[in-house]
N, C-alpha and C positions, 0 to 999 in steps of 0.2 A: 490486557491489550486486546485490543479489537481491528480484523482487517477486514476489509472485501479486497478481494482481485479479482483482477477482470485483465484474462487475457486479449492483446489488442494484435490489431496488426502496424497499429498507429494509436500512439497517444501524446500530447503536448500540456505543458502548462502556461498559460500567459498573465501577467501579474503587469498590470499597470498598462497591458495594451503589449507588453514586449515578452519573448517568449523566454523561462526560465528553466525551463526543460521541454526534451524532446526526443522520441523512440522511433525504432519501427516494430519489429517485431518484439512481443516481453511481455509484461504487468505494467498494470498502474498500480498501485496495493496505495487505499485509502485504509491509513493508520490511525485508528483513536488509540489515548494512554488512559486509562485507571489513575488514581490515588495509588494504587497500592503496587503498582508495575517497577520491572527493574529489570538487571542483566538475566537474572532464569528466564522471562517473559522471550524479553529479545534474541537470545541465544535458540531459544524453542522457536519460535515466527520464521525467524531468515532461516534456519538449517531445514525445517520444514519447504517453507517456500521455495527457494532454492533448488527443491529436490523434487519438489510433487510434480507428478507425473501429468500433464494437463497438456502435454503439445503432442500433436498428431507426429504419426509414426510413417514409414512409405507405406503402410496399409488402410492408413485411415486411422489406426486406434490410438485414445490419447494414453501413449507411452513414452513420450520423452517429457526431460523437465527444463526448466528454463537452463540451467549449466549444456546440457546433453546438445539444444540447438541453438545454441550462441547467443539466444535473446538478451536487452535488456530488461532496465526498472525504472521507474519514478514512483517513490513514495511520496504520498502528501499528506501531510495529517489532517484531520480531519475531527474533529470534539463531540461533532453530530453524531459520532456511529454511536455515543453513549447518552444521545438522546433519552428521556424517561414518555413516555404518550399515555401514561395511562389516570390520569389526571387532565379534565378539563383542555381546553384545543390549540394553549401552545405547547410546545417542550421543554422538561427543564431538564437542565446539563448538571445540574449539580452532582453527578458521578462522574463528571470528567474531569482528568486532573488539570490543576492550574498550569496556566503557562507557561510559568517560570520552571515548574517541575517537568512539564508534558516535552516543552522544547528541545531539550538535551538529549532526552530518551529515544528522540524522533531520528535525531542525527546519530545517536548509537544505533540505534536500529540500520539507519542506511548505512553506516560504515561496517555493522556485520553481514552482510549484504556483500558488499566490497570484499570482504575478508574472503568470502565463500567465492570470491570469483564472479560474481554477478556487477556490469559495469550499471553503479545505479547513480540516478541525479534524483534530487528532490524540487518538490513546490517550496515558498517561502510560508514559513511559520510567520501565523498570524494575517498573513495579509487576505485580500481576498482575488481569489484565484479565478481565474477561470480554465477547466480542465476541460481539455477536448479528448474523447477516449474511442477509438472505433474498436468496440467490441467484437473479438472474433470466434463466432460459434453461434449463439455466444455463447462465450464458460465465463459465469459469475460465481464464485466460492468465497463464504463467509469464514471464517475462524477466530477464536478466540481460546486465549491460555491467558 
């Protein structure tokens, strides 16, 4: 699995013109899944996330984590973060897993999320979204298990 987060102060999804999620303070964590991804994957991501240290403290320093200051989450999956660019000028996804596998995984992922106390909504799988994210910092963090 593959994330970026990008802590916001404001993030939304809107799918078809109408919005399907929406935050104020939290993550967005755009989620690609592997072929090879499962509960280890997901269990390591949300316990991680959940916990990492990324939100400013009363001194300025980023020492709280998203549980510590109430934020939420929207995950959206995303296929592209398993883009390949190193061949010729489009991208090919073929390390992304298929839909039928990637989808399930997407909502296990948000429902461990849930588990850990994090109130999260997601984007719709598959559709095409449009995400609005105001980045705050900004702090963009990639990770991958």
């Amino acid at each position: 699995m593959r994330v970026v987060i990008q802590r916001v102060s404001h993030g939304r999804v809107l799918v078809a013109g109408q919005t399907r999620a929406e935050i104020g303070a939290g993550l967005v964590i755009l989620l690609g899944v592997g072929p090879g991804d499962g509960q280890e994957q997901i269990n390591y991501l949300a316990e991680k996330i959940a916990n990492l240290r990324i939100f400013e403290d009363e001194q300025g320093k980023m020492n709280r984590s998203l549980l510590d200051c109430g934020g939420e989450a929207i995950v959206v999956s995303q296929f592209t973060l398993y883009a390949d660019t190193r061949k010729g000028r489009r991208p090919s996804f073929t390390e992304a897993a298929l839909p039928e596998f990637a989808s399930p995984l997407v909502e296990l992922f948000a429902a461990a999320l849930r588990a850990r106390g994090v109130p999260t909504q997601t984007g719709e799988f598959g559709a095409h979204m449009l995400v609005q994210i105001e980045n705050d910092g900004p702090v963009t963090i990639w990770m991958e298990r």
